[in-house]
Phi, psi and omega in degrees: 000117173298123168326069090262329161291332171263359152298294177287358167254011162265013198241322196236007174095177182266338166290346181250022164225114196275159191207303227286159189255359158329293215274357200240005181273358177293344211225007197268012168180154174279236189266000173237062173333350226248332198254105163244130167210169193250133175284176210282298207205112140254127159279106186271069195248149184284329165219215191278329145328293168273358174300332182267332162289352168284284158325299164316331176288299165293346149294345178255317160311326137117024202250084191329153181233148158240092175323120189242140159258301164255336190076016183265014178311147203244337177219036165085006190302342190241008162320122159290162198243147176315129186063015183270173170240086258239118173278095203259157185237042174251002158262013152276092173224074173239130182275108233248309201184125163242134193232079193265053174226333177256359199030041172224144184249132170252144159183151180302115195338335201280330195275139191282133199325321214267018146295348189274313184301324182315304188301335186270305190301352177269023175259320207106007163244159168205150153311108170302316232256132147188096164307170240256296189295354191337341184264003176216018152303163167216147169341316111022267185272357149311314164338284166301318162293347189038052179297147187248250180141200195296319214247046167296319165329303194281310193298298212099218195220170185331305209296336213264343176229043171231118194262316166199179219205136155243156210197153170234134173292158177314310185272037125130017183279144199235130183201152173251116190286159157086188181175133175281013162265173197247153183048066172299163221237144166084139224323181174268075183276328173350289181304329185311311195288320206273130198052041123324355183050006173127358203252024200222326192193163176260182182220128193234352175198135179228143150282117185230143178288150187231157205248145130264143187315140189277147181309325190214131172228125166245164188213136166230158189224137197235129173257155188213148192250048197191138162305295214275350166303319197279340157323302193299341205269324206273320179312317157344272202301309164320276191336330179297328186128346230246151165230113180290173154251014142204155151249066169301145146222164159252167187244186170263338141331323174261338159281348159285344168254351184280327181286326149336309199243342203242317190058046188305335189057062168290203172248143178324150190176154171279334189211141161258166160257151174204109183248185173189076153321151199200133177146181171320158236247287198286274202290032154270326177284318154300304142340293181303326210289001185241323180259359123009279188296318184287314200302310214284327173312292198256081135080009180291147197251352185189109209240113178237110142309127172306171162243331192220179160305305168315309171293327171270337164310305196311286182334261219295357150291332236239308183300297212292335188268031167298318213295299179296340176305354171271001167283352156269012177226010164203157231275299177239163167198151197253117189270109181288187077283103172188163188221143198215145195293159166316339174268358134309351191288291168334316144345280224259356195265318185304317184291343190274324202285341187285335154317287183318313183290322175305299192299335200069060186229118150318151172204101196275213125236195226128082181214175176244087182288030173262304184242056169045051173246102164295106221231045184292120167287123192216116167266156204173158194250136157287316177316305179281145176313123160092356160294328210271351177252010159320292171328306194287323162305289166340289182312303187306327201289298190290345105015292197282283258266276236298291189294335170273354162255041172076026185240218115273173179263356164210175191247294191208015185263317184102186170284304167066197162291292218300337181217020175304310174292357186255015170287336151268001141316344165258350197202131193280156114042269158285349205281304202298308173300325157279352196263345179288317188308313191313314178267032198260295202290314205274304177250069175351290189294344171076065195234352193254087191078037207282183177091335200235163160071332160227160213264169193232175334305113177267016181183158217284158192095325183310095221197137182304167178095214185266146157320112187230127178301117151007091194322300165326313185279336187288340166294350183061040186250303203231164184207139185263163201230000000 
């Protein structure tokens, strides 16, 4: 047994330090299969302690680590690194206080986002933030990720309702970020950690803001028989003044795999629309009653108001299982993430189709149009030779699209491994060198996530794990700055 294995099965028992390579193909990549790789060691610790003698323990080893929470990541952010140690958090899963008279709830990196609303709702509350995975993503990585979902437009992400975070620094030091009082005095570190993707801190408790429940939600579904007529409805509805608290669309690629597999009953359509207000009963009422009209304005062919609850679950069932529902219609699919401002969508939706017809690739959409974040699904058989690194070109390509119409290259997905080469299309030179430096100053030896979110090497040496010098510096030729 190698001394760092046998370190970690005294810190956390032997059934909670995994070895065997069986047991370790569970952890060799996340929710972005195409990218694998196998650890070292995964370590399993119960509680916040030992996530922190665990990390000191790879730190006086000099051994890189990677934090996993569920494993539903989209851009390879819980990929393990070669000889590394994949640090999994899903037994810290305790709803630690919930304190609804202040509307903050604690809980441990492990607990699943729709568990916090579970824990709440016979209160009158709920958790805003909620992606597409919601029921088995975890909090954790929502974190990491800075995760939004459907109803982001109104809400926001993941950073708008995380009040403070305790966390262990690389090198095993344990400190609380943030403060539960509002405008807390001195830098942001808070914002710094949440979508840090993993490369700054493992995060082992988090505070999070609750909601009271809206008095009235109404949700309608407009069918169209064009992306950009259903464009003109979203563009309409901003303009109008109004913030749905979700604006969704789908394509007919995506509404044929959510009826596959869900059975939403939409209505045939090239495009759905799925908007939804929320808030007091009379301007809700008011309110609907205009984006109704708008919808009925540019061409929906078909405008169906929820009537019940049931009737509003189904619709947002139908939303939430595009992404897997596309395996009922293709062998593998490649999940995107990017953003482009809204008055571009069309633009850029036209450029996806054209894309699709060159390569021969399905390509569904699946977004949030409200605030231009784009989820293209690109499908493709791994079986035949050379589709699956089509696909990845297919990505990338749309990727380019994303960023020349003034937009970005991820939404709520991250960077990860999958798109850390596409970070100079968006960022000069320095921008990436200060962002190299920043994480330099918190983690020196680069042992926390290394590898992700910028590309790499970007300077000599740069390689997970601890700093190796340069033959030329070892030479007293060069000095590193």
């Amino acid at each position: 047994m190698n001394p760092l294995r046998e370190e970690l099965t005294r810190i956390c028992g032997t059934p909670y330090v995994l070895h065997e390579p069986v047991q370790l193909m569970t952890y060799e990549c996340d929710a972005l299969p195409h990218l694998r790789e196998m650890p070292a060691l995964v370590v399993l610790p119960g509680t916040a302690a030992e996530v922190q003698s665990v990390v000191r323990a790879c730190a006086r080893h000099a051994v890189p680590f990677v934090a996993r929470g569920h494993g539903t990541g989209l851009s390879g952010g819980a990929l393990p690194v070669p000889g590394g140690v994949v640090i999994g958090l899903a037994r810290l899963n305790r709803v630690l206080e919930i304190d609804l008279p202040n509307q903050r709830v604690t809980v441990e990196p492990g607990v699943t986002n729709l568990e916090i609303t579970k824990q709440v709702a016979p209160q009158g509350y709920y958790y805003a933030p909620d992606p597409s995975s919601q029921q088995v993503c975890s909090i954790g990585g929502n974190v990491a990720e800075n995760s939004g979902g459907a109803h982001c437009l109104k809400y926001g992400f993941t950073t708008h309702h995380v009040l403070e975070v305790e966390a262990v620094m690389p090198d095993g030091e344990m400190v609380r970020i943030g403060s539960t009082t509002p405008d807390a005095p001195g830098p942001d570190l808070l914002g710094l950690v949440i979508g840090s993707e993993g490369t700054l801190a493992v995060v082992t408790k988090v505070v999070v803001r609750v909601l009271r429940k809206p008095e009235t939600v109404q949700t309608l579904l407009a069918a169209y028989n064009s992306i950009s007529e259903a464009g003109s409805a979203v563009s309409e509805i901003i303009a109008a003044g109004i913030v749905p608290a979700a604006v969704e669309m789908m394509d007919s690629l995506a509404i044929k795999a959510a009826e596959a597999a869900v059975h939403p009953n939409f209505p045939p359509a090239d495009t759905v629309l799925i908007v939804e207000l929320d808030g007091p009963a009379p301007e809700v009422r008011e309110l609907f009653a205009v984006v109704e009209a708008i919808c009925r304005r540019t061409g929906a062919t078909t405008v169906d108001v929820a009537q019940t609850d049931e009737h509003r679950m189904r619709i947002w069932r139908g939303r939430k299982a595009a992404f897997a529902a596309m395996g009922r219609i293709a062998p593998n699919y490649y999940v995107q993430d990017g953003v482009v401002p809204r008055t571009k969508l069309p633009e850029v939706l036209g450029r996806i189709a054209d894309l699709s017809r060159r390569s021969g690739l399905g390509i569904g959409n699946v977004f949030h149009a409200g605030d231009g974040n784009l989820h293209p699904l690109i499908c493709y058989d791994a079986e035949i030779p050379g589709q699956a690194e089509l696909a990845e070109e297919v990505a990338g390509e749309i990727l380019t699209y994303c960023v020349e119409a003034g937009g970005s290259i991820t939404g709520e997905h991250g960077v990860g491994m999958d798109k850390r080469d596409y970070m100079p299309r968006m960022f000069s030179d320095d921008d990436l060198d200060v962002m190299q430096k920043l994480r330099d100053a918190i983690d020196p030896l680069r042992l926390c996530n290394p590898g992700k979110v910028l590309p790499t090497p970007r300077l000599c040496g740069e390689v997970p794990g601890p700093y190796r010098a340069h033959p030329v510096e070892r030479a007293g030729l060069a000095e590193r700055f």
